[in-house]
VEXGULUM-835619 format. One record per atom (N, C-alpha, C): residue in three letters; x, y, z. Coordinates in steps of 0.2 Angstrom, whole numbers, plus 5000, padded with zeros to 4 digits. Atoms other than C-alpha are relative to their C-alpha. Layout:
N
ALAXYZ
...
END
This chain:
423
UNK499549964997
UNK539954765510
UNK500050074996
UNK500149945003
UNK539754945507
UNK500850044999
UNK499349965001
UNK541854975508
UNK500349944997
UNK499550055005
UNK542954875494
UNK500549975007
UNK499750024996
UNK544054785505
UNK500150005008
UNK500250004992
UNK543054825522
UNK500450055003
UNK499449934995
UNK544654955527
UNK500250064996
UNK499549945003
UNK545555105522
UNK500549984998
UNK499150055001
UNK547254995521
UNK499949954998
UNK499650064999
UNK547754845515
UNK500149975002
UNK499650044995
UNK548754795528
UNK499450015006
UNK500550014994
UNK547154825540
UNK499649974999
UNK500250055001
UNK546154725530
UNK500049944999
UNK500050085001
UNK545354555529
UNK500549984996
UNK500050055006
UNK546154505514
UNK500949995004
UNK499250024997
UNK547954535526
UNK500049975006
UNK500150034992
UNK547154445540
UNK500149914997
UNK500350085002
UNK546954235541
UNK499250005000
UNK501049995000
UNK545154235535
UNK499749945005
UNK500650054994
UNK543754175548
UNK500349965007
UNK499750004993
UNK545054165563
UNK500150055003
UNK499549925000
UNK545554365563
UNK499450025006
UNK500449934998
UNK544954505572
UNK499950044996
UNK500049925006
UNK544354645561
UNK499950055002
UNK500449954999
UNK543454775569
UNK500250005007
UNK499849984992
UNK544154875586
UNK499750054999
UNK500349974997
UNK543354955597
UNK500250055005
UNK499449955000
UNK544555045605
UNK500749975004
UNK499550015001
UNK546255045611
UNK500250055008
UNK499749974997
UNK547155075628
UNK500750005003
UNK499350035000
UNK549155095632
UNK500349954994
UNK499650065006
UNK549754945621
UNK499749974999
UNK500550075004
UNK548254835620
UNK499350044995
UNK500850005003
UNK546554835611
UNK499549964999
UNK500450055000
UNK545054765611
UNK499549994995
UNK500450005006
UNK543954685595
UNK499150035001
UNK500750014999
UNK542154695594
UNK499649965003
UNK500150054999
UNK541954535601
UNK500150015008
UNK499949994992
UNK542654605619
UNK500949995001
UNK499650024998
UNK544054505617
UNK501050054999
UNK499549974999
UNK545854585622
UNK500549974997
UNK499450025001
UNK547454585614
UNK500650035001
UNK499249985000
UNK549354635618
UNK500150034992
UNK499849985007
UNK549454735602
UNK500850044995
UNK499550005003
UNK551054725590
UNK500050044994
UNK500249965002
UNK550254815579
UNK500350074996
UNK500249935001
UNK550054995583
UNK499750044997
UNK500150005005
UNK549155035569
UNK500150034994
UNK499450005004
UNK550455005557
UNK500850055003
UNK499349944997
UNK551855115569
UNK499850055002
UNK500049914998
UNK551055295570
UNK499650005009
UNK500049984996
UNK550655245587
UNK500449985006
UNK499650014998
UNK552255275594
UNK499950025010
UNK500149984991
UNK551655335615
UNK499449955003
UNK500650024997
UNK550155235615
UNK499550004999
UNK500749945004
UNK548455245612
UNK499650015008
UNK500349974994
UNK547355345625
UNK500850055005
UNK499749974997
UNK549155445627
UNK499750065003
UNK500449944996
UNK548655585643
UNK500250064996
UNK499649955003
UNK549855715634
UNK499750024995
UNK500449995007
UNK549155705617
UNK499349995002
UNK500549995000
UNK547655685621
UNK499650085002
UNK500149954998
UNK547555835632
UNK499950064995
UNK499849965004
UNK548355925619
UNK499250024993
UNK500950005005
UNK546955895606
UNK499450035005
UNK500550004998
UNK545655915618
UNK500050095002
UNK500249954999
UNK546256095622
UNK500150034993
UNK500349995009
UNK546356135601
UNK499550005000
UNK500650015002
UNK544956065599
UNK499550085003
UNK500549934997
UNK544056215610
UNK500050054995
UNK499649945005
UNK545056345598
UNK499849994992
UNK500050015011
UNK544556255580
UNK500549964999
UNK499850085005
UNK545056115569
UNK500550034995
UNK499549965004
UNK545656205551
UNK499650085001
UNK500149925002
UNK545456405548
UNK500250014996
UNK499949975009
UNK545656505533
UNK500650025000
UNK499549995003
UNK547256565537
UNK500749955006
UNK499650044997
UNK548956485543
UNK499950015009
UNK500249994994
UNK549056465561
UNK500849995005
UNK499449994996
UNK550256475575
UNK500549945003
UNK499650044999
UNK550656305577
UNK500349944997
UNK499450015008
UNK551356265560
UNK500950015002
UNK499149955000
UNK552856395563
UNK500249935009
UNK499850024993
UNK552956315583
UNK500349924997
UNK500150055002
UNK552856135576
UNK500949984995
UNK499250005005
UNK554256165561
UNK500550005003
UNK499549984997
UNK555356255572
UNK500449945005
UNK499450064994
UNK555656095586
UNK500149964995
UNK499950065005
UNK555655965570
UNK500950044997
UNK499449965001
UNK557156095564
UNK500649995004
UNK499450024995
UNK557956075579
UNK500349945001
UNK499850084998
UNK557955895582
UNK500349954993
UNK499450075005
UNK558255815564
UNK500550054995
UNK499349985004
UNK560055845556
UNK499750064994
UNK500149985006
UNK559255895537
UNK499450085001
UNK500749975000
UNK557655995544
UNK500050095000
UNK499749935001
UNK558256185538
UNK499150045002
UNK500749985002
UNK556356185531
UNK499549955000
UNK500550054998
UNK554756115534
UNK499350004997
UNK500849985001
UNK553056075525
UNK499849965004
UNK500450054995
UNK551755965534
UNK499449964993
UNK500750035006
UNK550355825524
UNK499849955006
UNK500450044994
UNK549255715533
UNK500149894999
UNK499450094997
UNK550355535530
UNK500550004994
UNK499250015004
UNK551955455521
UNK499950034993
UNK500249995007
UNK551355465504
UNK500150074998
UNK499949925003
UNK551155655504
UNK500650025001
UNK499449995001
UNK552855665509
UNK500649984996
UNK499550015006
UNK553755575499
UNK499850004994
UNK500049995009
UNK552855615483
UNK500150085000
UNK499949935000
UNK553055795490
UNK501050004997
UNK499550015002
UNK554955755490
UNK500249974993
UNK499850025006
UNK555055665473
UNK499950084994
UNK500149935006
UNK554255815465
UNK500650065001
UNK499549935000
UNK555455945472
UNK500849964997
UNK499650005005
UNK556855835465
UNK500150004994
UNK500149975006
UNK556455845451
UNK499750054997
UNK500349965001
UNK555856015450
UNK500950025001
UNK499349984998
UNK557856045458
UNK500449974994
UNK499750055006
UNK558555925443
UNK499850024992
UNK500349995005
UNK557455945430
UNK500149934994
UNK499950075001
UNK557555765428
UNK499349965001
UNK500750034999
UNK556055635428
UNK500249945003
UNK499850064997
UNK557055475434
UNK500049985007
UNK499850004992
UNK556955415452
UNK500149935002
UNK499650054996
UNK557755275461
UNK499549975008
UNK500150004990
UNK556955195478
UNK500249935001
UNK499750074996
UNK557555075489
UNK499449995007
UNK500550034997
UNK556054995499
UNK499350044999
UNK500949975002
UNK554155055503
UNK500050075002
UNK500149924997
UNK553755225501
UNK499250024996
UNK500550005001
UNK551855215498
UNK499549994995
UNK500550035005
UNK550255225487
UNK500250044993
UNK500249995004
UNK550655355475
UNK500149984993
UNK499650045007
UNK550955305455
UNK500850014999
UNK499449995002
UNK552655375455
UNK500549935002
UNK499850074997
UNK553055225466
UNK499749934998
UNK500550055000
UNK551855095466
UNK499849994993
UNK500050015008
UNK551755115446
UNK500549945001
UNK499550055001
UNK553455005449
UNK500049935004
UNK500050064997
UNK552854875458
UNK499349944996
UNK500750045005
UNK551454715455
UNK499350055000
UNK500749954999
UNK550154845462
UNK500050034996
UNK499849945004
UNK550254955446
UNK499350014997
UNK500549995003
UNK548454935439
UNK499850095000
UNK500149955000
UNK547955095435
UNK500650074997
UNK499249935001
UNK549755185432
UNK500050004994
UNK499950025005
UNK550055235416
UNK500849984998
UNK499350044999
UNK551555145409
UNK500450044999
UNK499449955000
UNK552455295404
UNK500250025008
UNK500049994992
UNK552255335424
UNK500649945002
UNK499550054999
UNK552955165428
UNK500750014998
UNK499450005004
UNK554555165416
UNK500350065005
UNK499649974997
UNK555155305427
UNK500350015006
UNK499650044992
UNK555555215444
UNK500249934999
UNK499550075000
UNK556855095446
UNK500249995007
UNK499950034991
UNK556754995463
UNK500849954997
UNK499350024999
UNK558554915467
UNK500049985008
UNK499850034991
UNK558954805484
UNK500450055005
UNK499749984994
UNK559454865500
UNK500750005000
UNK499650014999
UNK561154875502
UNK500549974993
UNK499750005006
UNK561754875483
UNK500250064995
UNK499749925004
UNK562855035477
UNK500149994992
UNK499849995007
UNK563154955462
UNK499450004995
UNK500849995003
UNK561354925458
UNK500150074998
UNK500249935001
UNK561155115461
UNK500550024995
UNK499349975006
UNK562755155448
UNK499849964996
UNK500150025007
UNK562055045435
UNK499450054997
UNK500449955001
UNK560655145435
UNK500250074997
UNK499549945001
UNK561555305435
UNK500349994995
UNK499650035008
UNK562755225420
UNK499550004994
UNK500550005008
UNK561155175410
UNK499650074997
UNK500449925002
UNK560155345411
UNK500450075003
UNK499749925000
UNK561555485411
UNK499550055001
UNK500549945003
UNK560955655415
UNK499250005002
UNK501050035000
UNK558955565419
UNK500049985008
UNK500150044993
UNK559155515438
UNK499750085005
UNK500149954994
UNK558255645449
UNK500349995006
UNK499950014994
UNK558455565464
UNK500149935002
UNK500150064996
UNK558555425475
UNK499550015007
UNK500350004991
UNK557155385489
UNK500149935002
UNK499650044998
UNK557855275500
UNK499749995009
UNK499949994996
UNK557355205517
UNK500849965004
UNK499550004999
UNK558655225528
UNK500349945003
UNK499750054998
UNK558755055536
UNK499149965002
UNK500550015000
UNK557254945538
UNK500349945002
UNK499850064996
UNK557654745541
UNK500749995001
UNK499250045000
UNK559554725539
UNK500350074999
UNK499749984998
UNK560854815544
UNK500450054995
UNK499449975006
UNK561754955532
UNK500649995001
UNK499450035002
UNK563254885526
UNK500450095000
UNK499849935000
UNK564855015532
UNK500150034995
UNK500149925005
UNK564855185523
UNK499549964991
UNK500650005004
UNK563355105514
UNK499550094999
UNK500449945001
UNK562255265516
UNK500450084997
UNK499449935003
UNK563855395512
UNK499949974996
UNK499950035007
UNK564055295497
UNK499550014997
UNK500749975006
UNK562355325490
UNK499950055000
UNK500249945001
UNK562355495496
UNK500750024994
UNK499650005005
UNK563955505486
UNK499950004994
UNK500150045007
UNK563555405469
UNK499450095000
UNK500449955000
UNK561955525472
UNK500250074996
UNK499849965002
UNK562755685470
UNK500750024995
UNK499649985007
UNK564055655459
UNK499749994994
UNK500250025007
UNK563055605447
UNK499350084998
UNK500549945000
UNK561855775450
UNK499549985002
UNK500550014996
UNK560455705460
UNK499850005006
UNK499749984995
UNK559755725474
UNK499949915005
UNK500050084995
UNK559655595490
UNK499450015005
UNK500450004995
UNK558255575500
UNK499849945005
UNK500250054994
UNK557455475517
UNK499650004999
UNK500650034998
UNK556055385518
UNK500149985006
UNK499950014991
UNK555955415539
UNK499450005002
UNK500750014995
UNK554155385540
UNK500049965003
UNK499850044993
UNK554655235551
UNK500350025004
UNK499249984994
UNK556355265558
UNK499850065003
UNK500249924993
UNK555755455562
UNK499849985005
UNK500350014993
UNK555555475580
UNK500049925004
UNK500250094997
UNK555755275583
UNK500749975000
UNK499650025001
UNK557455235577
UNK500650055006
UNK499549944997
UNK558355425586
UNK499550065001
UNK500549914999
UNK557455595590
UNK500050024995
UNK500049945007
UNK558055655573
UNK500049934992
UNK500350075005
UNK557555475564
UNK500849964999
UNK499650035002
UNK558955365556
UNK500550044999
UNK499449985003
UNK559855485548
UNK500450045008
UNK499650004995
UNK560355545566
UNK500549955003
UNK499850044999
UNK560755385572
UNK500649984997
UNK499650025004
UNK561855335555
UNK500650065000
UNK499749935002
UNK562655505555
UNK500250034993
UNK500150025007
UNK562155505537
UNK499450064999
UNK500449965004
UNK561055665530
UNK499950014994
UNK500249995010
UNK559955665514
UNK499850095000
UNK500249945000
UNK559555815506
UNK499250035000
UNK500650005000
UNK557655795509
UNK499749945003
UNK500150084997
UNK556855665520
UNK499050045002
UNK500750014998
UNK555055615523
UNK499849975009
UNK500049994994
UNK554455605540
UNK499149985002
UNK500549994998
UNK552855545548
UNK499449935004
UNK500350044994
UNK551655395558
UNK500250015006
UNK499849974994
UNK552555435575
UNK499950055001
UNK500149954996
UNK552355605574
UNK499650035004
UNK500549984998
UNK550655615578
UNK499649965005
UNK499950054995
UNK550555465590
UNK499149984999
UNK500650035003
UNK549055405578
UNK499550034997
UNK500449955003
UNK548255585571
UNK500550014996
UNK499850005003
UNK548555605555
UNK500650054998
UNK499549955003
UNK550155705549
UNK500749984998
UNK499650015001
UNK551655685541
UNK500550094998
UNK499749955001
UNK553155815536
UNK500649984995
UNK499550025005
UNK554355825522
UNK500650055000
UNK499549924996
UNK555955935529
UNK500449994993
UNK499250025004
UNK557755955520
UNK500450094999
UNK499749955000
UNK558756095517
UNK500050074997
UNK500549975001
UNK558256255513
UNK500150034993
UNK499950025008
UNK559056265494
UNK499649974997
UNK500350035001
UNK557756135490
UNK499350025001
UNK500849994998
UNK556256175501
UNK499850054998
UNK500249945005
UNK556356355493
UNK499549974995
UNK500050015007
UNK555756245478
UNK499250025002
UNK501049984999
UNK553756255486
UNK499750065000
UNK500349925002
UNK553656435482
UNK499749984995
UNK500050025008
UNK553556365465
UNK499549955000
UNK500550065000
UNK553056185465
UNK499649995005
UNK500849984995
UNK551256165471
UNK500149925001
UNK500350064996
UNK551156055485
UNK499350065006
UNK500449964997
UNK549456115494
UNK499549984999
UNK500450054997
UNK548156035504
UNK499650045005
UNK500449974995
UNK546556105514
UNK500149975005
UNK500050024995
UNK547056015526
UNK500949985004
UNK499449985000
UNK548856025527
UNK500250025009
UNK499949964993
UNK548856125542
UNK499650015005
UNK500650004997
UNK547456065550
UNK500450005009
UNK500049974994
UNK547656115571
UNK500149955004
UNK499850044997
UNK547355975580
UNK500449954998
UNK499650045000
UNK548455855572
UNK500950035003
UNK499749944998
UNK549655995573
UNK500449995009
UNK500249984991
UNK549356005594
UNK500449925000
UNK500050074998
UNK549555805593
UNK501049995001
UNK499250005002
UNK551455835586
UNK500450035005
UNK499749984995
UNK551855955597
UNK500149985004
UNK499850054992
UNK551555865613
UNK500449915002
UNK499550044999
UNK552355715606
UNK500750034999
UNK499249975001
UNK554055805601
UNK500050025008
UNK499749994994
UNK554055865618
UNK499849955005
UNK499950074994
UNK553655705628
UNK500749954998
UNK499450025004
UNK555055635617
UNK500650015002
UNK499549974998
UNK556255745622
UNK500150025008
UNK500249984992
UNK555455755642
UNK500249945001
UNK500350074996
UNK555255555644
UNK500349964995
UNK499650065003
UNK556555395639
UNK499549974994
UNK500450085005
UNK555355335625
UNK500250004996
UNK499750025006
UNK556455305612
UNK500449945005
UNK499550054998
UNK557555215625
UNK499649945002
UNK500350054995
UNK556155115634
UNK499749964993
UNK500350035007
UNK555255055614
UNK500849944999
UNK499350035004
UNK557354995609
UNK500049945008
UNK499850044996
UNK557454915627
UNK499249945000
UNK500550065001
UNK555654815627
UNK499949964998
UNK500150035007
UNK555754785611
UNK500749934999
UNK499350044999
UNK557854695616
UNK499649965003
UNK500350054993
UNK556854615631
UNK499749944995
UNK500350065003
UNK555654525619
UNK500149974995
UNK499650025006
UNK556554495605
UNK500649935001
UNK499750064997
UNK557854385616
UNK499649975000
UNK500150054999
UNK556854295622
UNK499649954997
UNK500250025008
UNK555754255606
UNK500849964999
UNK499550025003
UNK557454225598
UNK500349925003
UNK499650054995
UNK558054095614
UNK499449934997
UNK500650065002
UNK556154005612
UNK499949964991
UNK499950025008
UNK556353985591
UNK500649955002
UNK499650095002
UNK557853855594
UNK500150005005
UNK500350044995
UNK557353805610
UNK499549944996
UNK500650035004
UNK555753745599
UNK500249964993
UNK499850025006
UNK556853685584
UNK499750044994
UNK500349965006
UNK556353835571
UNK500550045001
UNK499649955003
UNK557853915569
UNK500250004993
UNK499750015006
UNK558053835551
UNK499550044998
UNK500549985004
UNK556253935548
UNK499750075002
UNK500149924997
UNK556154085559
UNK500550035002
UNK499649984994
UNK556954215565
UNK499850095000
UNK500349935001
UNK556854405567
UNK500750065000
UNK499449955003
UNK557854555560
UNK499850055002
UNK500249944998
UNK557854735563
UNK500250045006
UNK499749974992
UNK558054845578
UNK499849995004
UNK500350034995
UNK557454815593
UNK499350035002
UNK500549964999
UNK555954955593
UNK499649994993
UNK500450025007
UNK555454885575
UNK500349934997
UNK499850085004
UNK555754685573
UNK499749974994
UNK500650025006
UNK555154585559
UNK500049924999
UNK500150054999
UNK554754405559
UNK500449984993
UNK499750025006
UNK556054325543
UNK499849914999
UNK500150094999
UNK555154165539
UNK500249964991
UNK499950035006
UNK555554035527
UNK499849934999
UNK500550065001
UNK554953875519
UNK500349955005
UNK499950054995
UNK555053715528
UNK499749934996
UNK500150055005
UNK555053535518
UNK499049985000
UNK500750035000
UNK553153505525
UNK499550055000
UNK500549944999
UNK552553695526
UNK500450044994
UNK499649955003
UNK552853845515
UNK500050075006
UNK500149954993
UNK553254005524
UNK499550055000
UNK501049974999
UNK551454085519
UNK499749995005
UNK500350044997
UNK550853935527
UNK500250025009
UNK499549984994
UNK552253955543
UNK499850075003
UNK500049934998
UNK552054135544
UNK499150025001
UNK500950024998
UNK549854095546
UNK499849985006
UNK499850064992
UNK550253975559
UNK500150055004
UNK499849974996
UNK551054095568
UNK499550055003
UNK500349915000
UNK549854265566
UNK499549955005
UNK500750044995
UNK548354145572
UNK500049985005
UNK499850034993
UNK549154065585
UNK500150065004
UNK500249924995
UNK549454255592
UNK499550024999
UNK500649984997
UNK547754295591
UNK499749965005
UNK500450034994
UNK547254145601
UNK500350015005
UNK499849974994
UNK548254195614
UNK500350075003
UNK500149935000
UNK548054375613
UNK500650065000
UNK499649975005
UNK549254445602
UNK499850024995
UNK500549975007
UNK548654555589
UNK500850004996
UNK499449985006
UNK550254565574
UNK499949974994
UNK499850045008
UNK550754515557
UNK500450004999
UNK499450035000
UNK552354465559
UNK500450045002
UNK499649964997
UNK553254605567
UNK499950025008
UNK500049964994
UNK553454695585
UNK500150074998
UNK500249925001
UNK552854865582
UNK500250025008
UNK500049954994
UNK553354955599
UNK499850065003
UNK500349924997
UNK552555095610
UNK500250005006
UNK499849974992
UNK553055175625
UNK499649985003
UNK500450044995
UNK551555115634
UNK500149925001
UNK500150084998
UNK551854925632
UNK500650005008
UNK499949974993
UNK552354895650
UNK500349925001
UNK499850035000
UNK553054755659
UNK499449945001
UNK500650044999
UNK551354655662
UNK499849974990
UNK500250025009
UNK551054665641
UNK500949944997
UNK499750055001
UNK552854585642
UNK500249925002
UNK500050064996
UNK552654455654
UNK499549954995
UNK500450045002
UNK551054405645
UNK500449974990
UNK499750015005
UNK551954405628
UNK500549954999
UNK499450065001
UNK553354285632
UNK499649965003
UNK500450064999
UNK552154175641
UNK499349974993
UNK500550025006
UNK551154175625
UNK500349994995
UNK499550035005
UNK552554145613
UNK500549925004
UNK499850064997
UNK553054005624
UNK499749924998
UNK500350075004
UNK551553905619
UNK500050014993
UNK500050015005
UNK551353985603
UNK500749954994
UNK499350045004
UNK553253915596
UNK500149935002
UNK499950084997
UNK553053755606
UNK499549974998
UNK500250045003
UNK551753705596
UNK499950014995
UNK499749985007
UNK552253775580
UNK500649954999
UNK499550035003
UNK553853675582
UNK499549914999
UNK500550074998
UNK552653515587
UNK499749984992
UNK500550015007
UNK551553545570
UNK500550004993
UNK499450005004
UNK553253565559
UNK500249925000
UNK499650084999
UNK554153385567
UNK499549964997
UNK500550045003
UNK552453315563
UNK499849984994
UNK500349995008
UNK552153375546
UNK499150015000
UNK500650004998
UNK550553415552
UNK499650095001
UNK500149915000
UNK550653635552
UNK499450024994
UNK500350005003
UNK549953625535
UNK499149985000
UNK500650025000
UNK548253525539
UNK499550045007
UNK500349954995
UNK548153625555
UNK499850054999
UNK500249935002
UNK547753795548
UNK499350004998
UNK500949975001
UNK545953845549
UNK499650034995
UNK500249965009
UNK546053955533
UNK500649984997
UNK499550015003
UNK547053985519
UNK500750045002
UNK499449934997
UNK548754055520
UNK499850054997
UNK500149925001
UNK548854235519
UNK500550004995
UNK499449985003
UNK550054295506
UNK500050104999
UNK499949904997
UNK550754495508
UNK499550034990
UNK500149965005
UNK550154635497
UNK500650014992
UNK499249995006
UNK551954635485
UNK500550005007
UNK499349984996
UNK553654615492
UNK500350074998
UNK499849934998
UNK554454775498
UNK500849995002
UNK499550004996
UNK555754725507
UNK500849935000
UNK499650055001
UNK557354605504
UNK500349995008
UNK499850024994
UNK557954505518
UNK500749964996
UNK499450015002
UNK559654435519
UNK500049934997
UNK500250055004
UNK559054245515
UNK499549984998
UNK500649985004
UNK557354265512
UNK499650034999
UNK500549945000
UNK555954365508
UNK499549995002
UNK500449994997
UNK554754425518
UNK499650084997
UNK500249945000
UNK553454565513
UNK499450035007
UNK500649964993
UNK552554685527
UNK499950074996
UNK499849915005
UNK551954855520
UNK499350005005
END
């Protein structure tokens, strides 16, 4: 194998799949399904990882691209549709004074770490869930190989929905807390004047507050979470939706702050590449033209009821269930006397590829999944949970599995009774 781990991602690769039942390699991908190598089609839940918010083979993006493309890729000097680009994102999200652009999450939110602490002149930073590859973060997690420990020692992860966490913090290193990156809502539900309260503690203590909206952007609200909550950080990350699956991400905030990139070097040959550019454009205006934030939140209600009706119909209420919003659910599983929930959570993935469900334990939604990808979805979660509950009562789930259980990259994410990790 001439690529370490066969993919770009992690979470695309084998080692995140059930080995020697998976799909690994697509071919390509149309509205809300796709097809492997093999021919075989799946209803995909997927998306891949979320940035494909309208669909794949969207006509509007693709247009879009195809007439860029005529005009050129990158060029030597900035282009016209940075400024055009900036200007709607300014419009539509609450914080968005000012605007840079990077080609996905990670560049934003280590773009946003560094301007807090270039605004602080502080080196400590605070995060609450997953905000990607680079050391500033991922030094603090089991993934750290490579970080150096002084790196690490400078992020301190703390639970979802814990102010007092964030205040021990702030008590133990006066003076040292840059920031906080935080996203703004992920599986469970912000506890009220949860998200004030960190913006709070945040600034009183001199630091700044930041969003991690490379999910919720675009998928949660038009203007990400922080519209929804009615809650503004002072710098928010932003990015997989925007591009509806070409690369781009943006790091906005207030223009106090974003001044700081006259100074702090963030800058990338590709930055401002055109066609991804053209890609954003035409989603922010299909967005704002066409229900697809409302039709993702109502699909995604559609099939999540009815999941939720089929788990204790099927007797797996003590071991599944699903949290989240309705346009981004997540499967919350838990051990069971005769299975673990590795093992549970195996069963499951595999049994949706035999009946032509591509996931990994969540509903990813897109504006393209339609009522035929739902019909077939609940008639496939029908058999799938009626012989998941069958293989449970038996005690017999564990000797059915074809591989080993799959266990996640690191946990990311706290759930309110167990943990589950997806990244």
């Amino acid at each position: 194998m001439r690529i370490p781990t066969g993919s770009q991602t992690f979470s695309k690769s084998h080692i995140q799949y059930p080995r020697g039942c998976s799909p690994l390699f697509v071919t390509h991908g149309k509205g809300g399904r796709i097809w492997d190598v093999d021919g075989n089609e799946y209803v995909d839940y997927v998306c891949g990882l979320l940035p494909v918010l309208l669909g794949y083979n969207d006509p509007d993006v693709d247009a879009a691209i195809r007439d860029q493309l005529a005009c050129g890729i990158s060029f030597s000097l900035g282009t016209e549709l940075e400024i055009v680009v900036a200007e709607k994102l300014a419009r539509i999200i609450p914080c968005a004074q000012m605007v840079r652009f990077g080609k996905n999450g990670s560049d934003a939110t280590t773009a946003a770490v560094r301007i807090a602490r270039a605004a602080t002149g502080r080196d400590r930073i605070v995060t609450v869930g997953y905000h990607g590859w680079q050391d500033w973060y991922v030094g603090a997690t089991t993934r750290a190989r490579g970080v150096p420990q002084c790196v690490r020692d400078l992020t301190h992860r703390i639970a979802y929905g814990e102010t007092a966490a964030f205040y021990d913090v702030l008590k133990k290193y006066p003076g040292e807390v840059a920031g906080v990156m935080m996203e703004p809502m992920n599986v469970t539900e912000p506890p009220a004047g949860y998200l004030a309260e960190m913006k709070e503690l945040a600034h009183t203590h001199g630091a700044l507050f930041m969003f991690d909206e490379v999910i919720t952007g675009f998928r949660y609200a038009l203007g990400g979470a922080q519209e929804l909550f009615g809650v503004a950080p002072d710098i928010a990350a932003f990015g997989k939706g925007l591009g509806n699956g070409m690369p781009i991400s943006a790091v906005v905030g207030y223009e106090e702050h974003m001044r700081l990139f006259e100074e702090v070097f963030y800058s990338g040959t590709f930055g401002g590449e055109a066609l991804s550019l053209a890609a954003a454009n035409a989603v922010i205006d299909k967005l704002e033209r066409e229900p697809v934030i409302e039709h993702i939140w109502r699909f995604g209600a559609a099939l999540a009821s009815t999941v939720e009706g089929l788990i204790v119909r099927n007797g797996l209420g003590g071991v599944l269930g699903l949290l989240g919003k309705p346009c981004w659910k997540i499967f919350d599983v838990g051990d069971h006397p005769s299975a673990s929930k590795a093992e549970i959570r195996t069963c499951l993935i595999t049994l949706g590829f035999r009946e032509g469900l591509l996931m990994q334990g969540s509903h990813n939604i897109c504006y393209a999944h339609n009522d035929a990808d739902l019909g077939a979805s609940i008639a496939a979660y029908g058999r799938i949970l009626g012989e998941m509950g069958e293989l449970l009562r038996s005690g017999k789930l564990r000797e059915a599995l074809p591989c080993p259980p799959v266990h996640p990259v690191f946990s990311v994410r706290s759930f309110p009774s167990r943990l589950l990790s997806c990244v």
